[in-house]
N, C-alpha and C positions, 0 to 999 in steps of 0.2 A: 878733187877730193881733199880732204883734210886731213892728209897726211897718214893716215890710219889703215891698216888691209879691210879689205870685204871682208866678211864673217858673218855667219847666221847669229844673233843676237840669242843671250840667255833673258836679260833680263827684259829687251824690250818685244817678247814676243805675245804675237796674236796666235799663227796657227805654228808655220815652222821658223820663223825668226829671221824669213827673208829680208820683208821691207825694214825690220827695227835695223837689223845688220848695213842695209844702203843706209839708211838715215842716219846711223850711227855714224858710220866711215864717211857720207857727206858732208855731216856737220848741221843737219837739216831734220827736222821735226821727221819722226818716221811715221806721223797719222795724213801727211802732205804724202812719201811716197805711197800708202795706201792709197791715197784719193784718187792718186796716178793712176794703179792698178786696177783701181775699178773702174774707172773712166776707159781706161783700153778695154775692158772685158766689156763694156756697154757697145764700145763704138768695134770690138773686133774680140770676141770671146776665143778663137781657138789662140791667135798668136799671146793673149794674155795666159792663156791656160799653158802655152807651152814655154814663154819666156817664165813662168814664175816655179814652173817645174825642174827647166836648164838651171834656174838660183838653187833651187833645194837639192839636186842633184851636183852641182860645181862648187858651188861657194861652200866652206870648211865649218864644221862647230866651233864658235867660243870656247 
């Protein structure tokens, strides 16, 4: 990470500010960890529906 806490993103958000918040705190374009995320929901839809739920549920607002 780059140095920064996880946090659901304000400004880089799609739905709840998950992926902006990784990419934000990774230092890493947050439309790459989307790709990610949809790439598991293709290859494994419930573990992506339930890791992207533990984010909006864990990880803290901006």
């Amino acid at each position: 990470m780059a140095g920064r806490p996880v946090r659901r993103s304000h400004a880089n958000r799609w739905l709840t500010g998950v992926a902006g918040g990784i990419g934000e705190a990774a230092g890493v374009n947050p439309n790459i960890i989307r790709a990610l995320f949809a790439l598991l929901a293709v290859a494994a839809a419930p573990a992506a529906i339930i890791i992207y739920l533990l984010g909006v549920i864990v990880l803290p607002e901006a």
